[in-house]
C-alpha positions as CSV (number, residue, x, y, z in Angstrom):
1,X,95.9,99.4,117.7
2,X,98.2,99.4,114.0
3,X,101.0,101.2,113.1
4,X,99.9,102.0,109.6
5,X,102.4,99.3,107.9
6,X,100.2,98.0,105.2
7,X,100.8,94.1,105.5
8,X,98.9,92.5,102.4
9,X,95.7,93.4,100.3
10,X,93.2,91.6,100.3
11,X,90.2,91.4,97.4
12,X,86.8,92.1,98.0
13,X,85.1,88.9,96.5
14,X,81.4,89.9,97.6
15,X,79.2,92.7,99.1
16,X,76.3,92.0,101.0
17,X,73.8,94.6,101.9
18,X,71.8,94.1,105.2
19,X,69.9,97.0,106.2
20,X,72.3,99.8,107.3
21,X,75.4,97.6,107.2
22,X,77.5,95.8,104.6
23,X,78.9,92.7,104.8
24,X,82.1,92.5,103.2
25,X,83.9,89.1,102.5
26,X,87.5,89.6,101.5
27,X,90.2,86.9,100.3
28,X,93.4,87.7,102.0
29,X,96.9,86.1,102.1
30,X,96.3,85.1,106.0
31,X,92.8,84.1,106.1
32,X,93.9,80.6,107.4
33,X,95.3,82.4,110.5
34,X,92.3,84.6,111.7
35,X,90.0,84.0,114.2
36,X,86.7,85.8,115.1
37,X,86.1,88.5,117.4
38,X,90.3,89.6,115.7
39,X,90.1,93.4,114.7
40,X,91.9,94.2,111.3
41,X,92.3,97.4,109.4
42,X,90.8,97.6,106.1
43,X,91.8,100.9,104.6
44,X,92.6,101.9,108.0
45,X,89.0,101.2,109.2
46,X,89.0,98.7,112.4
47,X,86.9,96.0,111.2
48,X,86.0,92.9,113.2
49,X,86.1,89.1,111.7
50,X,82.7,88.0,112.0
51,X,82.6,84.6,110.2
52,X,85.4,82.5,108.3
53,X,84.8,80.1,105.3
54,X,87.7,78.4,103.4
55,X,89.8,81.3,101.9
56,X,87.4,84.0,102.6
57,X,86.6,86.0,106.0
58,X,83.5,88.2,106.8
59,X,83.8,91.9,108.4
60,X,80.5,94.3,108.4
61,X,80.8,97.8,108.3
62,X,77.6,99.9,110.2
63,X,75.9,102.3,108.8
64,X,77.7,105.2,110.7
65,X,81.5,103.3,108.9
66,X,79.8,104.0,105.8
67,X,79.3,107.5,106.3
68,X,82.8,108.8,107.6
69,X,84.8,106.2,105.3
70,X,85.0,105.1,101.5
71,X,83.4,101.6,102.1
72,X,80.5,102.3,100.5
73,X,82.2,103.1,97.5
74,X,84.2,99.7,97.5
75,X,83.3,97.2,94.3
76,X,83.2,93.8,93.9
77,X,87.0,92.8,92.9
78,X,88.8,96.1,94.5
79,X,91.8,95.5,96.4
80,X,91.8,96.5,99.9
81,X,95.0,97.8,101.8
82,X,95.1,95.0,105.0
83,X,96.9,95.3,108.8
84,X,96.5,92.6,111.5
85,X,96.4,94.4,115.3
86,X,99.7,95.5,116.6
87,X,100.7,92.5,118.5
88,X,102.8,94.1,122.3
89,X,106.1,92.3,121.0
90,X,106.2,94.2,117.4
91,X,108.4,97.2,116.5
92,X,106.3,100.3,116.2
93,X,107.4,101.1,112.2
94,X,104.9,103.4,111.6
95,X,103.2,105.5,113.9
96,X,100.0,105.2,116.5
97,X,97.0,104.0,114.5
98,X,93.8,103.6,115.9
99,X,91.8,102.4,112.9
100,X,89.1,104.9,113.8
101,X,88.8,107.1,110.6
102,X,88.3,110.5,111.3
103,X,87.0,111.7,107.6
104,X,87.2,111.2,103.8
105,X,89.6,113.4,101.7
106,X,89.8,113.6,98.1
107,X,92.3,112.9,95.7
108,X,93.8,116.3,93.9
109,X,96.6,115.4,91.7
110,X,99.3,112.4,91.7
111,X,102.7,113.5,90.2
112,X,105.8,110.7,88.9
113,X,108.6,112.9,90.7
114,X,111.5,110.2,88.8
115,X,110.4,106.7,90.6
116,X,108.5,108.4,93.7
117,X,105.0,109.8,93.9
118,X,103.4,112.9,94.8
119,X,100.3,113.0,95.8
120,X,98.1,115.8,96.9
121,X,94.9,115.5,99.0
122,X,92.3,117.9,100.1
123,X,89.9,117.3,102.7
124,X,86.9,119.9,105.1
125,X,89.2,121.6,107.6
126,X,85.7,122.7,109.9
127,X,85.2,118.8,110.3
128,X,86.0,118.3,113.6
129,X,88.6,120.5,113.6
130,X,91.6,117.7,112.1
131,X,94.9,119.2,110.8
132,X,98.1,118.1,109.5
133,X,101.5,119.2,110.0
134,X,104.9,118.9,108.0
135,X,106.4,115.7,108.4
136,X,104.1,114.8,110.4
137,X,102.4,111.7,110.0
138,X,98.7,111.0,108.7
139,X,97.2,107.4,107.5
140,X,95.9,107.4,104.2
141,X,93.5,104.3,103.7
142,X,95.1,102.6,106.4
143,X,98.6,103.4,105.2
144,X,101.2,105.2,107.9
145,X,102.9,108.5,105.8
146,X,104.5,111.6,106.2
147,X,103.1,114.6,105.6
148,X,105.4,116.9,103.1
149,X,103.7,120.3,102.7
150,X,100.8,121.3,104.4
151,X,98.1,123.8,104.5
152,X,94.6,124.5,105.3
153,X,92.2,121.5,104.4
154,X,95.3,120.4,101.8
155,X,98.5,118.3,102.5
156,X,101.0,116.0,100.1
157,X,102.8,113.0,101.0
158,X,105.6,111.6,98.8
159,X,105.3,107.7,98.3
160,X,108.0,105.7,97.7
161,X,108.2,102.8,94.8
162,X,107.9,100.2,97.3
163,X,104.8,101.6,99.0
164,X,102.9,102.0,96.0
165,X,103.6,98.7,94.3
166,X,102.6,97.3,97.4
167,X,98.8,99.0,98.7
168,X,96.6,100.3,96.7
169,X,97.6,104.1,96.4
170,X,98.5,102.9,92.9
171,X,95.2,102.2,92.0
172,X,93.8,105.5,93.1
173,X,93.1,108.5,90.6
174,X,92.5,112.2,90.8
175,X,89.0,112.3,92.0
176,X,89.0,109.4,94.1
177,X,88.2,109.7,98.1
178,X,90.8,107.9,101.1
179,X,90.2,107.1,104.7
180,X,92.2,109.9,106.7
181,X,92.6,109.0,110.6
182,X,94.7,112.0,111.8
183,X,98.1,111.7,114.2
184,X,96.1,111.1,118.0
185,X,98.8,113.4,119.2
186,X,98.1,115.9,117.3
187,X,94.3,115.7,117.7
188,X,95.4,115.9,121.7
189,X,97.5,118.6,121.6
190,X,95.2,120.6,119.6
191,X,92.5,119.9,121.8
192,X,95.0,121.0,124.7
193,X,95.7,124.4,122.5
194,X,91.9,125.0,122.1
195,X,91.4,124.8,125.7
């Protein structure tokens, strides 16, 4: 479990194709603390360390990640938003984050609102049924935010300075497709509703 509280990026230094998977070895500030088997979110995909060397770790993404997330999109040399598993002790900053990505979404339109950012996202409302809610939360490539105005298949969050120096929302563009796992309460209550 993560609460969406991005806690470093890490670089993708090399891609590694292996029939249906991908091997991805990433550089990260806490590589000398892993261990194998430890889940981390990558873009708010739960990813498990498979093998360490030096300053690098290994995750591999299966061929059903690929399809539902943006990893197969990733490059050589992007950056890569990063989140350890909540540890039982830790305050709960963010919200409940599962690191199981329920779909892709696309990138709209990213507006400088004097120091903050806009950012409007649209995604296929018939897949499986997701929603969002105002200020309500939703994680955006692994990153915990609240929802500002939503509709049908469309929301907007509003991203403070310090959150897009510090993940790589700043490197997106109109165009480009996130990770979207949607609030698990939510997706119970609805399922409750539909009943």
């Amino acid at each position: 479990m993560f609460t969406g509280i991005v806690e470093s990026m890490g670089i993708i230094v090399k891609l590694e194709k292996e029939a249906g998977n991908l091997h991805l070895w990433l550089e990260s500030d806490f590589t000398n603390e892993l261990k194998i088997d430890q889940s981390i979110a990558h873009n708010g995909i739960c990813l498990t360390v498979v093998e360490i060397k030096d300053k690098l770790y290994k995750v591999t993404a299966i061929d059903e990640t690929l399809k539902k997330t943006n990893l197969g999109k990733v490059s050589e040399g992007d950056k890569i938003n990063l989140e350890r598993c909540l540890r039982v002790s830790d305050r709960l900053d963010g919200h409940v984050v599962q690191g199981h990505v329920d779909q892709t979404a696309s990138l709209k339109s990213i507006r400088n609102e004097n120091g903050s950012y806009l950012l409007d996202f649209e995604y296929d409302e018939d897949l499986t049924g997701n929603l969002t809610v105002p200020k309500g939360s939703i994680c955006v490539n692994g990153i915990s935010l609240t929802v500002v105005d939503s509709q049908k298949g469309k929301f907007s969050v509003a991203i403070i300075p310090y959150t897009w120096e510090n993940t790589n929302l700043h490197q997106l563009s109109p165009g480009d497709i996130v990770n979207l796992e949607f609030d698990i309460i939510g997706k119970y209550v609805q399922r409750l509703m539909n009943r």
